[in-house]
NURO-562607 format. One record per residue (C-alpha): residue in three letters; x, y, z; chain. Coordinates in steps of 0.001 Angstrom, whole numbers, padded with zeros to 6 digits. Example, Ala and Ser with C-alpha at 12.3 -4.5 7.8 and 13.67 -1.06 7.14 Angstrom:
// residues 2
aa	xx	yy	zz	ch
ala	012300	-004500	007800	A
ser	013670	-001060	007140	A
// end
This chain:
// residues 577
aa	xx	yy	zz	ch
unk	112136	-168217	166615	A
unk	110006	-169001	163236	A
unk	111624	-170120	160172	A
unk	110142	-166684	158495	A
unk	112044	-164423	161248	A
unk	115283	-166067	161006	A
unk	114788	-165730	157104	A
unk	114050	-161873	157409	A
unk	117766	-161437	159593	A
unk	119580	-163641	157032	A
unk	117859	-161467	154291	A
unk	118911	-158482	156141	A
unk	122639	-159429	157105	A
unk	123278	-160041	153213	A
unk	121853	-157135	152197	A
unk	124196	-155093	154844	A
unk	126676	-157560	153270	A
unk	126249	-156404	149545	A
unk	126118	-152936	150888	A
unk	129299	-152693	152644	A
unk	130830	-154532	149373	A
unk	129425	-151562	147182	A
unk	131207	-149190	149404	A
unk	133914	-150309	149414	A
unk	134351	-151164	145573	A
unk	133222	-147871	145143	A
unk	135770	-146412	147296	A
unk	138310	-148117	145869	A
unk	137014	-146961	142806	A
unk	137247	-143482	143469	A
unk	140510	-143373	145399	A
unk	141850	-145167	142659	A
unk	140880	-142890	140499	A
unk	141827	-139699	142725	A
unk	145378	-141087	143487	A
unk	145772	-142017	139234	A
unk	145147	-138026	138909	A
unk	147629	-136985	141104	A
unk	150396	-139318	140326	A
unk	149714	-138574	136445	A
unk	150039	-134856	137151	A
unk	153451	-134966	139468	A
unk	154901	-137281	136333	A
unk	153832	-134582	133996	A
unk	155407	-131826	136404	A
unk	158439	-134119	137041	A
unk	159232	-134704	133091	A
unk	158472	-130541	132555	A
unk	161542	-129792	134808	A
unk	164046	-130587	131877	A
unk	162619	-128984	128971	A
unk	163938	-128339	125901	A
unk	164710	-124212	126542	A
unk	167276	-125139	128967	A
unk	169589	-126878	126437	A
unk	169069	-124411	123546	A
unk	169900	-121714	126075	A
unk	172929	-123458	127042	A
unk	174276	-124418	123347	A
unk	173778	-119993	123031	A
unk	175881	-119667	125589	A
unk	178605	-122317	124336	A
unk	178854	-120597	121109	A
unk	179054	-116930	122787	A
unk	182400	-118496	124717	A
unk	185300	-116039	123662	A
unk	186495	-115279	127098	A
unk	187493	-117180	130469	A
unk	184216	-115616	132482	A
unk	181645	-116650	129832	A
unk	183501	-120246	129672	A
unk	183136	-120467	133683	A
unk	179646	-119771	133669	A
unk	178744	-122212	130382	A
unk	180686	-125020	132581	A
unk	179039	-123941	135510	A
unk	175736	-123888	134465	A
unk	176550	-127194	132731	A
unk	176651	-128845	135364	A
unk	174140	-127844	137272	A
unk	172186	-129051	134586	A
unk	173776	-132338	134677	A
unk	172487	-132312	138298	A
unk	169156	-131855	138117	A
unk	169301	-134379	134970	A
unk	171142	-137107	136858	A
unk	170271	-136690	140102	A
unk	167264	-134600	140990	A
unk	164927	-136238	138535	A
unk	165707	-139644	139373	A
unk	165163	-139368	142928	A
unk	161663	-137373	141871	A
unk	161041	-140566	139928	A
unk	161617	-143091	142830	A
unk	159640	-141151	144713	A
unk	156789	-141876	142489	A
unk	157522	-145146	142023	A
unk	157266	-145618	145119	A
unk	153911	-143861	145998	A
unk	152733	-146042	142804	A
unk	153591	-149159	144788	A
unk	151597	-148160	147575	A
unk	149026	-147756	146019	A
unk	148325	-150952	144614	A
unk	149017	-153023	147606	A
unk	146277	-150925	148783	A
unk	148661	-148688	151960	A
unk	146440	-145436	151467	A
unk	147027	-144351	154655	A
unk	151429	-144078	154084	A
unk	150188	-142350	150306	A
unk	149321	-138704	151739	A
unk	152580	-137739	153879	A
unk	154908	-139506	150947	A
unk	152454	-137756	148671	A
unk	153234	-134334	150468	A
unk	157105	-135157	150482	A
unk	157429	-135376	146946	A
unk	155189	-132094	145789	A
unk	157856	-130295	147594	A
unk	160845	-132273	146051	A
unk	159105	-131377	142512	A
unk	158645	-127893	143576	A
unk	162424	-127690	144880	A
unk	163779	-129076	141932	A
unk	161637	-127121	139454	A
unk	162822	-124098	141361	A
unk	165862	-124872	140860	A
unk	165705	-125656	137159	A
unk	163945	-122269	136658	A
unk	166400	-119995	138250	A
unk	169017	-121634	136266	A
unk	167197	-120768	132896	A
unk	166564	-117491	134461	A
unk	170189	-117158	134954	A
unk	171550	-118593	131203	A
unk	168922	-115971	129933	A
unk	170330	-112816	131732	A
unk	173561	-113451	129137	A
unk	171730	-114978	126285	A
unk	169141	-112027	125990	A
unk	171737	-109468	127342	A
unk	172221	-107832	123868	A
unk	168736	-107995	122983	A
unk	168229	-105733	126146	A
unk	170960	-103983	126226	A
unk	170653	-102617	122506	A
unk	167218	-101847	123383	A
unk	168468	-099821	126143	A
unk	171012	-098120	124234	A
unk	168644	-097467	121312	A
unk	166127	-095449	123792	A
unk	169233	-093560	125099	A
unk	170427	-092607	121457	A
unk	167033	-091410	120925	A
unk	167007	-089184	123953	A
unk	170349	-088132	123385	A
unk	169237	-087080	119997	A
unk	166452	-084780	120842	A
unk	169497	-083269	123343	A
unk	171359	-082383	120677	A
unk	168455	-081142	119000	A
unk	167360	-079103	121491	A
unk	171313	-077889	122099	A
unk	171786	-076570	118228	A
unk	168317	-074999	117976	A
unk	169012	-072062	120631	A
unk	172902	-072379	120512	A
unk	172765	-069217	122016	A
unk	171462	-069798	125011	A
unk	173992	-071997	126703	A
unk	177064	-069901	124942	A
unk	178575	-069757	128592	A
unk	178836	-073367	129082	A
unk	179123	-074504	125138	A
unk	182568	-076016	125825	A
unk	181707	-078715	128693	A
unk	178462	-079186	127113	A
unk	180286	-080339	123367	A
unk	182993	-082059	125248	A
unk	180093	-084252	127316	A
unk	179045	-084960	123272	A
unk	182258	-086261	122181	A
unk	182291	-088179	125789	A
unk	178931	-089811	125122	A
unk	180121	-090305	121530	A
unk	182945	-092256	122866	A
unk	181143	-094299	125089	A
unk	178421	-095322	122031	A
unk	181350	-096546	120194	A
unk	182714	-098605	122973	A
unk	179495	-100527	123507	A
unk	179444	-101209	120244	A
unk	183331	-102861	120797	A
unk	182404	-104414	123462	A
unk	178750	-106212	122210	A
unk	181555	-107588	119374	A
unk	184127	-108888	121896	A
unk	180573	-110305	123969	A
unk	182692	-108163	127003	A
unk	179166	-108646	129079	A
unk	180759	-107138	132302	A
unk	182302	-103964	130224	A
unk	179048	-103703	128236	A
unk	177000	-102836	131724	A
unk	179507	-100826	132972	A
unk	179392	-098789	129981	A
unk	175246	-098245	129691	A
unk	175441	-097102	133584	A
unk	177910	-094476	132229	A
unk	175669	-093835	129171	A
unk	172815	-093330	131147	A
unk	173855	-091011	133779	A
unk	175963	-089228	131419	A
unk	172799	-088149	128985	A
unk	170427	-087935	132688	A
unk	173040	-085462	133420	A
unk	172913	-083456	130501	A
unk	169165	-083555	129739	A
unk	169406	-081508	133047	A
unk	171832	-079167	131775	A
unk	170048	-078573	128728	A
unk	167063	-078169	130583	A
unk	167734	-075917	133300	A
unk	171037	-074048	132045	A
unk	169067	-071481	130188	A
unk	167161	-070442	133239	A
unk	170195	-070329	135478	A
unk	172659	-068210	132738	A
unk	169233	-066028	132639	A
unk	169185	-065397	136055	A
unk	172869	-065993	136904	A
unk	174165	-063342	134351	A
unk	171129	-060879	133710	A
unk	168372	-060858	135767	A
unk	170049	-061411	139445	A
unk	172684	-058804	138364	A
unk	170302	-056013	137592	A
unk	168170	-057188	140912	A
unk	171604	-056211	142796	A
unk	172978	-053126	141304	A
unk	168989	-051689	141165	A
unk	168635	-052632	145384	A
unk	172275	-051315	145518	A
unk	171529	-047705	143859	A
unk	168163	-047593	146306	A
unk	170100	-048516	149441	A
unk	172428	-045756	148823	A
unk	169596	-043025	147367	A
unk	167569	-043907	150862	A
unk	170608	-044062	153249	A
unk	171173	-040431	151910	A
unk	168076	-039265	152576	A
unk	168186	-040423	156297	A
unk	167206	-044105	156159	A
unk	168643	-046862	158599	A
unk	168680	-049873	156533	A
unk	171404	-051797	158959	A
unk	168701	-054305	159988	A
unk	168673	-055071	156083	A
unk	172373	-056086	155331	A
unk	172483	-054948	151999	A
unk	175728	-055002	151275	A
unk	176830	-057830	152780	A
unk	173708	-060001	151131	A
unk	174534	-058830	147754	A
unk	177924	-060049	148372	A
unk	177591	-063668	149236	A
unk	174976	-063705	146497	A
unk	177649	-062629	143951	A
unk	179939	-065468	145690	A
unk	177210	-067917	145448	A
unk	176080	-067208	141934	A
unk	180177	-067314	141070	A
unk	179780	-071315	142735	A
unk	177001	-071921	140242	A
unk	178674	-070924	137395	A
unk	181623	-073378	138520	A
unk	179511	-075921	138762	A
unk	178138	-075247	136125	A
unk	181362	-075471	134079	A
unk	181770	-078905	134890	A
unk	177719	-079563	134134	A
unk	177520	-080010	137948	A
unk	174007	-078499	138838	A
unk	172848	-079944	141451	A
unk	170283	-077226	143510	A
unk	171793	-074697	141308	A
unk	168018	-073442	139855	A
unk	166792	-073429	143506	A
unk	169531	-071668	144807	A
unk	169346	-068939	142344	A
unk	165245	-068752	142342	A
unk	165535	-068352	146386	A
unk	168085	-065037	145617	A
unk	166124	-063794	143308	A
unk	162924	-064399	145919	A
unk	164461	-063152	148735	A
unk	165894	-059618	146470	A
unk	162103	-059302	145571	A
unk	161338	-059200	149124	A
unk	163634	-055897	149572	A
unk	161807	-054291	147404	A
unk	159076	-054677	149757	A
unk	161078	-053724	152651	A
unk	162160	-050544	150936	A
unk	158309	-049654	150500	A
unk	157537	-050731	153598	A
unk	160130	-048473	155178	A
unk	159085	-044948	152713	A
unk	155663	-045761	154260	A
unk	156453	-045970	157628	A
unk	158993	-042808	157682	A
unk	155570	-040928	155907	A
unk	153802	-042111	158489	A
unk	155787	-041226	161311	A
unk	156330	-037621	160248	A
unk	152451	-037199	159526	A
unk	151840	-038482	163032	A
unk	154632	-036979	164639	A
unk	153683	-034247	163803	A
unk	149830	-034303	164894	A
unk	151150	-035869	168249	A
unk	153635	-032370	168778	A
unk	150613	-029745	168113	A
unk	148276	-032069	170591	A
unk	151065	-032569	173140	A
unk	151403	-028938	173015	A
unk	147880	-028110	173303	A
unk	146698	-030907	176200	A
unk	149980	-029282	178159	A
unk	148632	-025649	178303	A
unk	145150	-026819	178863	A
unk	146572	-029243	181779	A
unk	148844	-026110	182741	A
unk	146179	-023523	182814	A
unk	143786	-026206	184640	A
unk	146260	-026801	187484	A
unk	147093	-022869	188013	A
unk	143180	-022620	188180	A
unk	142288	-025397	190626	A
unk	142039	-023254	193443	A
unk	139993	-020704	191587	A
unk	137636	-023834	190120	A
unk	137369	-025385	193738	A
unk	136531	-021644	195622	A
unk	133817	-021627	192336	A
unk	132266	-025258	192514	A
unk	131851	-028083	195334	A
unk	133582	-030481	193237	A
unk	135080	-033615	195080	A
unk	138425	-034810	195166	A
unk	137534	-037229	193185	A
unk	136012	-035315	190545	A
unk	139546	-033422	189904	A
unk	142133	-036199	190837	A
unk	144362	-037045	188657	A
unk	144495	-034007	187305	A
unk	148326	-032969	188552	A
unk	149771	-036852	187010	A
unk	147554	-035972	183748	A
unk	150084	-032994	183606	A
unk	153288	-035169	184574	A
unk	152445	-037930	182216	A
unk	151584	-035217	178801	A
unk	155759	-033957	179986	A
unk	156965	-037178	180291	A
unk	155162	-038182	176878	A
unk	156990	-035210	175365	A
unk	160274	-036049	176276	A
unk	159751	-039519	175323	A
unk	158721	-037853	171608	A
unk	162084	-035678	171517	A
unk	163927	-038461	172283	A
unk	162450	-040447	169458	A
unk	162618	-037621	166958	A
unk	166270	-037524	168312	A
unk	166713	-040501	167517	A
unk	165353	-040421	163847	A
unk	167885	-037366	163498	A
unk	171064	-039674	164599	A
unk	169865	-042754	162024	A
unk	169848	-044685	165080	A
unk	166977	-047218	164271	A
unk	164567	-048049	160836	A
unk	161689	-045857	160704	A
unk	159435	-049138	160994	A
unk	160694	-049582	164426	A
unk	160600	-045896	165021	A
unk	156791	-045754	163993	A
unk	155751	-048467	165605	A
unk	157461	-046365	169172	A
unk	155414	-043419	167686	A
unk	152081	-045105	167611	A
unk	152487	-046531	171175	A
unk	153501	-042942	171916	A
unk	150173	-041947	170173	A
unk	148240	-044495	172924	A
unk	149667	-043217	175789	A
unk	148792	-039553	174024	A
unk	145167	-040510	173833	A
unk	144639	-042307	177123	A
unk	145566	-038884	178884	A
unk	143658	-036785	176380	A
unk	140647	-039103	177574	A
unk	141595	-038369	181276	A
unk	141685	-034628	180785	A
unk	138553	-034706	178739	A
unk	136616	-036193	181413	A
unk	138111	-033086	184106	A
unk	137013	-030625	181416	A
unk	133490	-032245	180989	A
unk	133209	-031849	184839	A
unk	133825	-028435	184980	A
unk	132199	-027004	181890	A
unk	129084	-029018	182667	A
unk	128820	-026590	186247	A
unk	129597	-023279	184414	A
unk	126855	-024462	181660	A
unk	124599	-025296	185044	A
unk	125580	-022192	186454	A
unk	125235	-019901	183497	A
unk	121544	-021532	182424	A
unk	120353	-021182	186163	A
unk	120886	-017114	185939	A
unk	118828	-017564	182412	A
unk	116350	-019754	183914	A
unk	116007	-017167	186640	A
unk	115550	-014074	184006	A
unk	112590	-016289	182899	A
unk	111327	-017317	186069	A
unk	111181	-013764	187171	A
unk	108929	-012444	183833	A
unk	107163	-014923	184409	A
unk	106236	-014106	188149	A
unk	106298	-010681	187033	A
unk	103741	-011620	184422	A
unk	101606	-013414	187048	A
unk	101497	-010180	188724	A
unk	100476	-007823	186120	A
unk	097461	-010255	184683	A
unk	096334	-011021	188540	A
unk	096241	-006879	188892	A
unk	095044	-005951	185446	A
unk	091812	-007091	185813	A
unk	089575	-005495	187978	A
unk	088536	-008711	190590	A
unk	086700	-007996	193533	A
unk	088787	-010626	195595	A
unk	091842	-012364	194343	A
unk	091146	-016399	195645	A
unk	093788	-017505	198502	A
unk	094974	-020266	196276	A
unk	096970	-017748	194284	A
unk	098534	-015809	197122	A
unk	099819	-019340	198689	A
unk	101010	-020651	195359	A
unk	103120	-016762	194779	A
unk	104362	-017325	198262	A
unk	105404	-020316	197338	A
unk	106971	-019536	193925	A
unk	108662	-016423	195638	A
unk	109979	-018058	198109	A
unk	111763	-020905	195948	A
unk	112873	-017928	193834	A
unk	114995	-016448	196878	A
unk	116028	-019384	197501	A
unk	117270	-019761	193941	A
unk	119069	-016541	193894	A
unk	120510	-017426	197683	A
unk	122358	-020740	195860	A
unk	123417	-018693	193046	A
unk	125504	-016510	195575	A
unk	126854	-019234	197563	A
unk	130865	-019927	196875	A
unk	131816	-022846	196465	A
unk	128687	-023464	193981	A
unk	126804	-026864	194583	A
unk	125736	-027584	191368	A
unk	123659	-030184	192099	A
unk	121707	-028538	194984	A
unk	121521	-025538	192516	A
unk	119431	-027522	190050	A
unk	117583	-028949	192624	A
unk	116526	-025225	193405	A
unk	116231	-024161	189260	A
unk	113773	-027175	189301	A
unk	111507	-026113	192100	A
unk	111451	-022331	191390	A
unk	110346	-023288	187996	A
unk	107695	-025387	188514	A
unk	106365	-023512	191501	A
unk	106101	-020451	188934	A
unk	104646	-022362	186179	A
unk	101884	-023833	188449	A
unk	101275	-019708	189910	A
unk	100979	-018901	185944	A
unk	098380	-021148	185001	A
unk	096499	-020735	188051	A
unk	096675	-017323	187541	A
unk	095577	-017973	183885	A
unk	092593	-020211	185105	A
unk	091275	-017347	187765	A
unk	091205	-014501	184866	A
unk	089794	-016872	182127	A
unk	087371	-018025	184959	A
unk	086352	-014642	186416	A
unk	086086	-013345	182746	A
unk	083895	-015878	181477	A
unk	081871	-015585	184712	A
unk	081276	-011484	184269	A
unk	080201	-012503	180769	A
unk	077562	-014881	181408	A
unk	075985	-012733	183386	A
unk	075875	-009660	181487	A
unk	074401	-011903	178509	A
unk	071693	-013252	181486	A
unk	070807	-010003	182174	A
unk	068503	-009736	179659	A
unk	066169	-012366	180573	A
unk	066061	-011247	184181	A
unk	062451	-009374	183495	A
unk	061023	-011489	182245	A
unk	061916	-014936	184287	A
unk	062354	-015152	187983	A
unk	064052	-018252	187650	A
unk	066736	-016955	185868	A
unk	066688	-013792	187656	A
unk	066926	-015678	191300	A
unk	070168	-017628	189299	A
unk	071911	-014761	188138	A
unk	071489	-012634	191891	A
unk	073530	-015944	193166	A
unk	076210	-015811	190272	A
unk	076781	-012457	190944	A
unk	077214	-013108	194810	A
unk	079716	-016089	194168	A
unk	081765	-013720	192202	A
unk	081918	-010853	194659	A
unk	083359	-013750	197353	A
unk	085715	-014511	194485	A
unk	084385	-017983	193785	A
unk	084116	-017260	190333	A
unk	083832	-021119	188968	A
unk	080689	-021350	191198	A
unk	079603	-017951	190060	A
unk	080054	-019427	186160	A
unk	077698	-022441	186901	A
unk	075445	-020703	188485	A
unk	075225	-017793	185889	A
unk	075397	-021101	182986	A
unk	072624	-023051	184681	A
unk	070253	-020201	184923	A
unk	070747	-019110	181022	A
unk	069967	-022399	180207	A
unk	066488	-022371	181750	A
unk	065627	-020045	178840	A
unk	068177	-020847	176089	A
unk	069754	-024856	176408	A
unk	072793	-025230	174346	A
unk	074003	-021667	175956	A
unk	077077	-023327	177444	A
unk	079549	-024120	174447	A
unk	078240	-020609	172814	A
unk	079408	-018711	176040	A
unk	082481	-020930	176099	A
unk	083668	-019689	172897	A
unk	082356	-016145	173240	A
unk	084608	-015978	176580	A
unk	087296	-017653	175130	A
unk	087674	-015131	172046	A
unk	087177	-012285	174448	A
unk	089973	-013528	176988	A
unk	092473	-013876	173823	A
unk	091802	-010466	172862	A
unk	092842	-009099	176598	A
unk	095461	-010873	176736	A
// end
């Protein structure tokens, strides 16, 4: 190896060398400096343990001595001061001593767990040294707090008083307990007062609790007394005797009102508002206010009850009353029906099923009768409220309707064949005019030959005619084949009218046009030849073809003579008919 390599690795090894020294100097440096912190903040926590407060609270406390119990807890407290001085905090200060000791011999690694040890002795002792202050306080400060208390309750128990004398009038029923509970809490004023002298700690306590639930107490009383004497001695009273003179006004005039209890309500209220005013007596009133507002709730509610029950006994004579004169009614019709079911069957082919029903119809309108007699009986005897005996009325009503809906639906059934029946003899007046009709135009004009068309279409018509009247006469009636028939015998006459209509207008527009030819027939052939051919369609009774061929040959001399003729004929045919 060269001299200049093994001068590079000594150069190197130094310079780890001087590095490592840094390190650790500066180390050192730092812990020393860490662990200087610490221990300089445990002595300062260590020497705030005994402070100064503790001693001035206990040289208070030595000069408030004037009984055994105060001199108990001064000794007491004494020495657990002497404790903590003498023995706690010495220890504490070993223990730093010794941590101190470690580290300058350099033992960093025994430092942390001691350190940890002795935060919690500090804390432990401080604790303790805390809660003892804490303690000496709760008797040095006592009078502070409890004048402070008692001042707060003289003021409230001022604007009592207050309160009390400015509407005197309104607690007149319980002015005795309530001025006796003033010269109580009078009393007990003075007593503290005694008591804070004597520094009687234990007596003074005992005698704010008393002076605090004694003015709680009556801040309630003068609170809610008013209310409850209101409703207690006027309002409540008047509630009763008012429901008591309509209970007996509406018994009288037929009411049940059992399900109510009346009486026997109004007399446990009376018993219960007598318990309020007992308790109240002795300024005892606890759920008094809600006890009386619930009464007075609850005798609201009959009021309700009462019109409740005036409505429903309206409304069970207005509808017992419709219900009698229907029940009456759907009986006869239902009686009549029945005594006339042989006649309706021997009248009309009605099915079974069309009438059925129609005998428990009857049954069920008797049986919903006697079920009304027995309520009205029942209404007579008093037996039940009318809101119950409505309520039976209106289901009465139901069944009432569901029958009425039953025998509606026979009654539809057979009114619906008589009204078939009785507009099949009117539809056959009209059919037979208007045969009749067909007839007398067919015959009043003078035609050559009538076409076959119309002798097949009044076969036709005639025959569904007879067969109309044939139906009629049948007994039982079937309606339905009946109107079948109407149908046919009407339309088979309509279509004979208008083709009788169509032949006359046709024939009489035909004769027309030719007369009106006529007078061209010297003087062209061509029309003349036309006109010989009209005339010979209209003796075979083709009278459209004779009308062309009469048209068609008038136009050879005169165009346009179609629409002309059309209207001439038309006006003409109005006028004969």
């Amino acid at each position: 190896m060269s001299s200049t390599v093994k001068l590079l690795c000594l150069t190197y090894v130094l310079l780890a060398v001087a590095i490592l020294i840094v390190v650790l100097i500066l180390v050192n440096k730092h812990n020393k400096k860490r662990y200087g912190e610490i221990l300089d903040t445990l002595e300062r926590e260590k020497n705030l343990i005994l402070n100064a407060n503790i001693l001035s609270e206990l040289s208070k406390v030595e000069s408030m001595i004037n009984s055994k119990d105060i001199e108990n807890k001064y000794k007491e407290w004494k020495r657990r001061f002497e404790q903590i001085k003498n023995t706690d905090v010495p220890v504490l200060t070993d223990h730093l001593i010794e941590i101190e000791d470690l580290f300058k011999t350099h033992r960093y690694k025994e430092i942390e767990p001691t350190l940890a040890k002795v935060e919690l002795s500090i804390y432990h002792v401080k604790t303790k040294a805390n809660y003892l202050l804490e303690e000496i306080r709760n008797l040095t400060l006592s009078e502070e707090r409890n004048r402070e208390t008692v001042t707060k309750l003289k003021g409230k128990y001022r604007n009592i008083i207050n309160t009390y004398h400015e509407s005197a009038d309104n607690y007149r029923i319980v002015r005795k307990p309530i001025e006796l509970q003033f010269e109580t809490i009078d009393k007990l004023f003075s007593a503290f007062e005694v008591a804070m002298e004597k520094n009687s700690f234990g007596e003074v306590a005992k005698i704010i609790k008393a002076l605090d639930d004694s003015i709680n107490n009556l801040d309630i009383v003068i609170d809610e007394a008013p209310e409850i004497i209101l409703l207690g001695v006027k309002l409540l009273p008047k509630k009763m005797s008012d429901i008591g003179s309509i209970y007996g006004k509406m018994i009288k005039e037929g009411y049940n009102l059992d399900y109510l209890a009346i009486e026997y309500n109004i007399n446990e209220a009376e018993k219960k508002i007598a318990d309020v005013f007992d308790r109240l007596n002795v300024l005892n009133l606890e759920d008094s206010s809600l006890e009386l507002k619930t009464m007075s709730t609850y005798f609201d509610s009959i009021y309700n009850d009462f019109d409740k029950e005036k409505l429903a006994k309206k409304s069970f004579t207005e509808l017992g009353n419709q219900l009698a004169t229907k029940t009456t009614k759907m009986a006869k019709m239902a009686s009549n029906l029945t005594s006339k079911l042989g006649e309706i069957k021997d009248n009309y082919s009605l099915s079974d099923e069309d009438l059925k029903g129609l005998n428990i119809i009857e049954v069920s309108i008797k049986g919903i009768m006697e079920d009304y007699d027995m309520i009205i009986d029942q209404a007579k005897k008093k037996k039940h409220a009318f809101s119950r005996l409505n309520k039976d009325m209106q289901q009465l009503n139901v069944r009432l309707i569901k029958e009425e809906d039953k025998l509606d639906s026979v009654l539809k059934i057979i009114n619906e064949c008589r009204q078939d029946e009785t507009r099949a003899y009117d539809q056959l007046d009209e059919i037979k005019s208007l045969l009749a009709s067909s007839k007398e135009k067919i015959n009043s004009y003078k035609l050559p030959l009538v076409p076959k068309k119309y002798y097949v279409e009044l076969s036709e018509a005639t025959e569904a005619v007879n067969d109309m009247i044939k139906e009629l006469d049948k007994r039982p009636l079937d309606v339905e084949t009946l109107n079948t028939r109407v149908d046919t015998a009407r339309d088979l006459t309509l279509k004979l009218y208008k083709t009788t209509n169509e032949i006359v207008k046709t024939a009489s527009m035909s004769e027309h046009a030719i007369v009106y030819g006529n007078r061209y027939r010297s003087t062209n052939p061509r029309v003349h030849e036309g006109l010989k051919n009209a005339e010979n369609q209209f003796f075979r009774g083709c009278f459209k073809a004779s009308l062309e061929d009469a048209i068609n040959a008038i136009n050879i001399v005169e165009p346009g003579i179609h629409e002309r003729l059309l209207r001439e004929s038309k006006i003409d045919y109005n006028k004969n008919s």
